[in-house]
N, C-alpha and C positions, 0 to 999 in steps of 0.2 A: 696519812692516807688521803689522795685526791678525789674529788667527791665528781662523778659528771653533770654536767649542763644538761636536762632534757633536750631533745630538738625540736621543735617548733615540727609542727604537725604543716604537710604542704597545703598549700593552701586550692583550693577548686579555683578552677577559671569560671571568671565570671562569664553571664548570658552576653555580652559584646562579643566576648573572645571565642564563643562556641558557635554565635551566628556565623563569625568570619570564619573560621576554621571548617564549620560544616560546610559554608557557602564555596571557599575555595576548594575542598574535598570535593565538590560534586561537583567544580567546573572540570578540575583535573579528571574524575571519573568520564565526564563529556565528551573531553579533548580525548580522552585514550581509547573510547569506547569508537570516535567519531575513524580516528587515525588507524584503528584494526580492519573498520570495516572500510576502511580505503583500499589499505594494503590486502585486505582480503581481495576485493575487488579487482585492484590489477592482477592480482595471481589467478583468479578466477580467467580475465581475459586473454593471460598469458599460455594456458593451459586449454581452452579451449580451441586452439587453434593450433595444437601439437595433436600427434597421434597418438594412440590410438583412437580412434572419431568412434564413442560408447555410445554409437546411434539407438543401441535398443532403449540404453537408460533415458535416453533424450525425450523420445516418443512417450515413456509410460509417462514421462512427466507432463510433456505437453498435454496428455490424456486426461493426466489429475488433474492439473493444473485450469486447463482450461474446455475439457469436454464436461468435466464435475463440474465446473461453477456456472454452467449456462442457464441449470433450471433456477437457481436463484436468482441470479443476472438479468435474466430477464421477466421474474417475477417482480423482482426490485425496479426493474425500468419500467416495466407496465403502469404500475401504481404510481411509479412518480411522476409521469407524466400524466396521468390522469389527477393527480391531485394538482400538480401544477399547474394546468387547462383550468381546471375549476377557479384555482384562489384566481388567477392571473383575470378570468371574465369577470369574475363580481369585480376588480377593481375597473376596468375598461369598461364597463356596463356605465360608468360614474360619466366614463366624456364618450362617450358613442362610437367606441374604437374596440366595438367587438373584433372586428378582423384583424388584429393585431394580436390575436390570442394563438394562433399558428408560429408566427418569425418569429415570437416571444420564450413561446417553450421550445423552437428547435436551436436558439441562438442562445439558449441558457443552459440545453441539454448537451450540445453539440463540444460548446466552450469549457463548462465549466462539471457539471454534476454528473455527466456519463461517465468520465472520467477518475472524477474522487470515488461517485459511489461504487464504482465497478474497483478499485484496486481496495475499497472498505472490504468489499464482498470478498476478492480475495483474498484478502487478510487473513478474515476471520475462518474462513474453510483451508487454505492451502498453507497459509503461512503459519498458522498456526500448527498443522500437523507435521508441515519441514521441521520447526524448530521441536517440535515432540520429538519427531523421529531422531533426526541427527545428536540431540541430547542424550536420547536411549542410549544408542552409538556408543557416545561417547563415555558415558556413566558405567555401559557393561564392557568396555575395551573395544569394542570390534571396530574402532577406528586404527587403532594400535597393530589388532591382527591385520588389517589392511596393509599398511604398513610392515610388518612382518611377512608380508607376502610379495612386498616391492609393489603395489598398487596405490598409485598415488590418491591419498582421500579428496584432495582438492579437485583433480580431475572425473576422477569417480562420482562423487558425491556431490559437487556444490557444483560445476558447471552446467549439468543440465536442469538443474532447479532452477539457478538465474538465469540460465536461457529461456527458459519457460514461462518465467515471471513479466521478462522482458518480450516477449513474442506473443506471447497470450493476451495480457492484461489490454491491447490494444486492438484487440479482436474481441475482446468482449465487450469493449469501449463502445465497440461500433455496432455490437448486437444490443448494446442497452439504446445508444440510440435509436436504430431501429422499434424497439418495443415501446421506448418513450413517447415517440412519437406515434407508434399505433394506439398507445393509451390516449392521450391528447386529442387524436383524430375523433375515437367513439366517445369521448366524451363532450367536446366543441360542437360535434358536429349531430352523434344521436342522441345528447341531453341536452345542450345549450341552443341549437335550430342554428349554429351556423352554418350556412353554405358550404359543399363540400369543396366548390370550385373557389371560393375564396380564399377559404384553408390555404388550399394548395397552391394557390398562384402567388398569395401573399408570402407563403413561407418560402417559394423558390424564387422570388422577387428579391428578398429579403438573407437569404441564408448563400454564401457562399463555400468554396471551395476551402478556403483558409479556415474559414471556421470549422469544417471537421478536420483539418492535419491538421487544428489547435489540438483538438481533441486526444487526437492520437499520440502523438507527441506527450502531450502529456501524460499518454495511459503508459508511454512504454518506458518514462522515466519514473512514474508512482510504481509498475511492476519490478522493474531494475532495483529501486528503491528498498521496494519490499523484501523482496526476494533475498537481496544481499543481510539487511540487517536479522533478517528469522534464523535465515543462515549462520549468520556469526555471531550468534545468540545460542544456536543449539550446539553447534560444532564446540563453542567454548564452555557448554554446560560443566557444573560440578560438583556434587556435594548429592548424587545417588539420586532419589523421585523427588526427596522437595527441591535440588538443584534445580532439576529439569522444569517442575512446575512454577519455579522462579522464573527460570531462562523464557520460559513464554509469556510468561505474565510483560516480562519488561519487554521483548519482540511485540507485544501485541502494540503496547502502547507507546513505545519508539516507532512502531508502522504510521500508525495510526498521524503521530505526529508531525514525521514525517512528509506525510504528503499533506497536509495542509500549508506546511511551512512551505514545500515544495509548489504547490499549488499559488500561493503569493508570488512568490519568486519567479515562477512562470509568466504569468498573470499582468505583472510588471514588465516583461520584457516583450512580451507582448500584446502591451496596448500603446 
């Protein structure tokens, strides 16, 4: 009678081999995540310039999109430009360059923070409820039924969102600047006794034409930006309501990312 050999129990991979494995898991998740929302993205551009032109869909979105986020948008520009007028004076209070508190906040607002903050603001109001909704969608079928009826979802659904994200997000850019700069004005000028004619003549001395199509530019590639990854977040939702409350949790913070990476990257190319 032959007797067996126990087997040797496998062994765990040790902590080296689970950092490399999870490290290259998440790059591969990266790369696959980054390459969908490409390919969404030319389908998207592909489709919106075939018929049928779903102008009604278009409008409600622009509506959402960017008539909804005005009261925040420009509550959020109010204040930051009044905070930003304040800190920027006490520092210029130090070398006698109060008048420099005007070109300061429009050349900060104009370039840089109209821009991030305004596509922050949509983020968290429109992109966040795209990739709600289109998750719904997709978790109860009615993307499917879509499809079941010959109505293309990519057409239907995700071109007028990204068009909206892309068209809006640069109209609000330019409403926050606006409100920025009326926050910065009453504070520079009816808290801190700066001249209102210094204000003004040093910021139009001082602020050009490029500096707000920086601005823009960059709102309409933070909203494109947006717009597409919420999108290919919720469209790809799975796994019923906590799928869906997954799929936004990571849209929020790929947004979010997003544009600051995006923001560098700009930033550099154009200085």
């Amino acid at each position: 009678m032959t007797t067996q050999t126990p087997s040797k129990p496998a062994r765990e991979p040790g902590p080296i081999t689970q950092a490399v494995t999870s490290f290259g898991q998440g790059l591969i998740d990266i790369v696959s995540t980054l390459g969908g929302i490409i390919t969404m993205g030319l389908a998207v551009f592909r489709w919106s310039v075939r018929r049928p032109f779903r102008l009604v869909n278009l409008f409600a979105q622009l509506d959402f999109v960017g008539v909804g986020s005005i009261f925040i948008v420009s509550l959020t520009g109010t204040f930051t430009g009044m905070v930003f007028a304040l800190q920027t004076s006490t520092a210029f209070q130090l070398f006698d360059a109060e008048s420099l508190v005007g070109p300061t906040v429009a050349l900060t607002l104009t370039r840089e923070l109209a821009a991030v903050f305004s596509a922050l603001m949509v983020t968290m109001r429109a992109g966040s409820a795209m990739c709600t909704e289109l998750g719904t969608m997709r978790v109860t079928e009615q993307v499917d039924a879509l499809e079941t009826m010959a109505v293309n979802p990519v057409q239907y659904l995700l071109v007028p969102r990204v068009l909206a994200g892309l068209f809006m997000v640069p109209a609000l850019t330019m409403l926050f600047n606006t409100m920025g700069m009326g926050g910065a004005y009453v504070v520079a000028v009816g808290g801190l006794g700066i001249s209102p004619g210094t204000f003004l003549s040093r910021t139009q001395q001082w602020l050009a034409p490029e500096d707000i199509f920086q601005g823009l530019l960059k709102g309409a590639v933070f909203g494109l930006s947006v717009s597409l990854i919420c999108c290919f977040k919720g469209f790809n939702a799975s796994g019923g309501a906590k799928g869906v409350g997954q799929a936004t949790t990571e849209a929020m913070v790929a947004s979010a990312l997003s544009i600051f990476i995006l923001d560098f990257i700009l930033g550099v190319l154009f200085f």
